[in-house]
C-alpha positions in Angstrom: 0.0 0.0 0.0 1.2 3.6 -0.9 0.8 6.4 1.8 -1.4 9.0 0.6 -3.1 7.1 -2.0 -6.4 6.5 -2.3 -9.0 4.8 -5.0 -11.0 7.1 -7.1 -14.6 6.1 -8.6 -12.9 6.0 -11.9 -9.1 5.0 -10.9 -9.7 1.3 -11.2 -10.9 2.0 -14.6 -7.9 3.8 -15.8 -6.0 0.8 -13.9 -7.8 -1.6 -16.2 -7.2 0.2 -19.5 -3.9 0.6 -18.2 -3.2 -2.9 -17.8 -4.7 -4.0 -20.9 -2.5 -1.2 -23.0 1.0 -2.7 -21.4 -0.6 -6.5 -22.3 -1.3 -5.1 -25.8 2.4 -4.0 -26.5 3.8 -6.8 -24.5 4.9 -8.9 -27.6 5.5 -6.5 -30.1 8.9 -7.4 -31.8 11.1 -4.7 -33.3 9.6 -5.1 -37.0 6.3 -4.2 -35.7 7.0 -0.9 -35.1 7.1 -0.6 -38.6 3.5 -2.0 -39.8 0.7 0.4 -40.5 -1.9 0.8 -37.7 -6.0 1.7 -37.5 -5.1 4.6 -36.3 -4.9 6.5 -40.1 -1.1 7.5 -41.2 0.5 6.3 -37.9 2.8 3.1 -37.8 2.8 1.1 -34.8 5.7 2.8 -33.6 4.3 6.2 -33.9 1.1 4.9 -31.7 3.3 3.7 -29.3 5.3 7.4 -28.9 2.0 9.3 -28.7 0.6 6.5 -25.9 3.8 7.4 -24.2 3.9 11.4 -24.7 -0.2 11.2 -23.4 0.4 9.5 -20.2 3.0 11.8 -19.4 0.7 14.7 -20.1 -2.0 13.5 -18.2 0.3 12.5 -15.5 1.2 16.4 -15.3 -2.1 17.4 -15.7 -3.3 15.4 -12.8 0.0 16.2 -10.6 -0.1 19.4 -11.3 -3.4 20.6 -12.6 -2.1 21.5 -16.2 -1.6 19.3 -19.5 2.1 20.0 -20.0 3.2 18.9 -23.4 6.9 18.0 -23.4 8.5 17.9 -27.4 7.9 14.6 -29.4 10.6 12.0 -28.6 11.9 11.2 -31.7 12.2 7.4 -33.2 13.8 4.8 -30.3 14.7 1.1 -30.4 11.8 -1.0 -29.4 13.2 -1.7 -25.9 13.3 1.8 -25.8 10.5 2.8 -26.3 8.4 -0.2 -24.2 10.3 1.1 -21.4 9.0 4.6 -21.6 5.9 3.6 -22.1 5.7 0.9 -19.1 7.1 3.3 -16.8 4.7 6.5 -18.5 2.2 3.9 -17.7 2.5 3.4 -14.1 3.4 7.2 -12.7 -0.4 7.7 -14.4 -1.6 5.1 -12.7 -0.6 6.5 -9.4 -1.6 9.9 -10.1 -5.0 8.8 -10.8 -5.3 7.3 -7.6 -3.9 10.0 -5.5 -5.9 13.1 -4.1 -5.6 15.9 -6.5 -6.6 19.4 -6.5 -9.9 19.9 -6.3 -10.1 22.5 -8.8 -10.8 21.7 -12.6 -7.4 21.3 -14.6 -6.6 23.5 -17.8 -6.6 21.2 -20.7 -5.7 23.6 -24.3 -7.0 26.3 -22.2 -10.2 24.8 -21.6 -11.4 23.6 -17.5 -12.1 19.7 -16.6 -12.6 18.1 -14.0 -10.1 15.3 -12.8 -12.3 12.8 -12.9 -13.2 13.6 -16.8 -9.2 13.5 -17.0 -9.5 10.1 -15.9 -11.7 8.9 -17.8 -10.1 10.5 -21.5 -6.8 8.8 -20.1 -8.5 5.7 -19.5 -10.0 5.7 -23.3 -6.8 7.1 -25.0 -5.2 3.6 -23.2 -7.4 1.4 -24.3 -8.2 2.6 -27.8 -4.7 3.1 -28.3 -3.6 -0.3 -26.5 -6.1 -2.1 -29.5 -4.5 0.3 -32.2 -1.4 -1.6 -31.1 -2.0 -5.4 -31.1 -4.0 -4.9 -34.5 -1.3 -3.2 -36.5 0.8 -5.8 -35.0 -1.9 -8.2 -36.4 -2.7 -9.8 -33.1 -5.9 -7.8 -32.4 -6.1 -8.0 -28.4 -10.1 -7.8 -27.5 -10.8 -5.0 -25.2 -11.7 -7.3 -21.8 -15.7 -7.1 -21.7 -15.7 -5.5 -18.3 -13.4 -2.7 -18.8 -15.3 -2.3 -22.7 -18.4 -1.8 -20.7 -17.4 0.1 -17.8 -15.4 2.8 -20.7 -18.6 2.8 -23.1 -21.0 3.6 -20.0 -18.3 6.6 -19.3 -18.4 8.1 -22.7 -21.8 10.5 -22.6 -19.5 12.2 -19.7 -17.4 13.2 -22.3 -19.3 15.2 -24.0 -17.4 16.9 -26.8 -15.0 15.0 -27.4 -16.8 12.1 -27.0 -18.3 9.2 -29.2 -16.2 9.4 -32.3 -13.4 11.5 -31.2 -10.7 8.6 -32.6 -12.8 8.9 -36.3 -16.2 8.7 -37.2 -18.5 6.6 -35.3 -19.4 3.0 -36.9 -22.8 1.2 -37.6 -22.0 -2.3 -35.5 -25.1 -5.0 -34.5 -26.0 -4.8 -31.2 -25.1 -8.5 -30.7 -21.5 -7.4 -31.1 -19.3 -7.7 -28.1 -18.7 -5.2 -25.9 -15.7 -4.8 -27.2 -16.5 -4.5 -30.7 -19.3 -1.6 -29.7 -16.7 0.4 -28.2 -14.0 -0.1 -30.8 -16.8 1.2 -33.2 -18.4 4.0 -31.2 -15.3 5.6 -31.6 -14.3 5.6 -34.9 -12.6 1.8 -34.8 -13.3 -1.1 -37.5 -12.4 -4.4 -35.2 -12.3 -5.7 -38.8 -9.1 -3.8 -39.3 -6.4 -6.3 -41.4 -2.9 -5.1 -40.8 -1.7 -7.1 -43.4 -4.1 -5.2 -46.0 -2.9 -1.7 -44.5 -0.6 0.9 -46.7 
């Protein structure tokens, strides 16, 4: 147990997506970097860079009550760059659990509340996480728990919200939890890396 730390509502949530992001990259070898991903121009190795630059954003922004955007960390072994991420990865993890200021934080100017943080982090993980393991052609499904517990957040989101990773997708309503996330915010589960530009 860490002194001073305590759950939030929507901590074990970001924990989750959290998880499932680090189990998403865990067996990426160093030609995957390379491989196109869903997320539209951005190689595997580019998704992974941006995972890591967000978590240390939001880490700031919930430490200190301000998105701080540090300058893009340019291409890195894939060692390298797992690293960064893992350890990105788990100083968000903490600062989602530990009491922070009460007042909203500036995001681009704009007040929201820590919780809302929380819950964007917690999306940005998981969608991102999925981004991963499918360029890498080893789509990992979204755990149906943490799928439901991050689509029942996302009307909290407001704008941004449904969509913000691309248009929104038609999907059956006897898809899986994860699938109706995935598509809800812009994400074909169909996506074939090995069709991919």
């Amino acid at each position: 147990m860490i002194t001073g730390i305590e759950a939030r509502p929507v901590a074990p949530i970001l924990s989750g997506s959290v998880r499932y992001a680090l189990t998403a990259v865990a067996g990426l070898s160093a030609d995957d970097l390379g491989r196109s991903s869903p997320c539209a121009g951005w190689t595997v190795g580019d998704v992974l860079r941006h995972l890591h630059e967000s978590f240390d954003a939001l880490s700031a922004a919930l430490n200190f009550g301000r998105v701080v955007l540090d300058e893009p960390s340019g291409a890195s072994p894939r060692e390298g760059v797992i690293s960064a991420l893992t350890e990105s990865a788990d100083c968000l993890d903490r600062a989602a659990r530990r009491r922070g200021p009460a007042s909203p934080i500036a995001v681009g100017g704009l007040p929201l509340a820590r919780d809302k943080v929380i819950i964007v982090a917690s999306v940005e993980a998981a969608v991102h996480g999925w981004d991963v393991s499918a360029g890498a052609g080893r789509p990992l499904p979204i755990p149906d728990p943490l799928a439901i517990a991050l689509h029942g957040r996302l009307p909290e989101l407001g704008s941004p919200g449904p969509g913000i990773f691309g248009p929104a997708l038609t999907i059956s309503d006897a898809s899986t939890p994860s699938r109706r996330l995935l598509a809800d915010l812009g994400r074909d589960w169909r996506f074939d890396a090995g069709l991919a530009p």
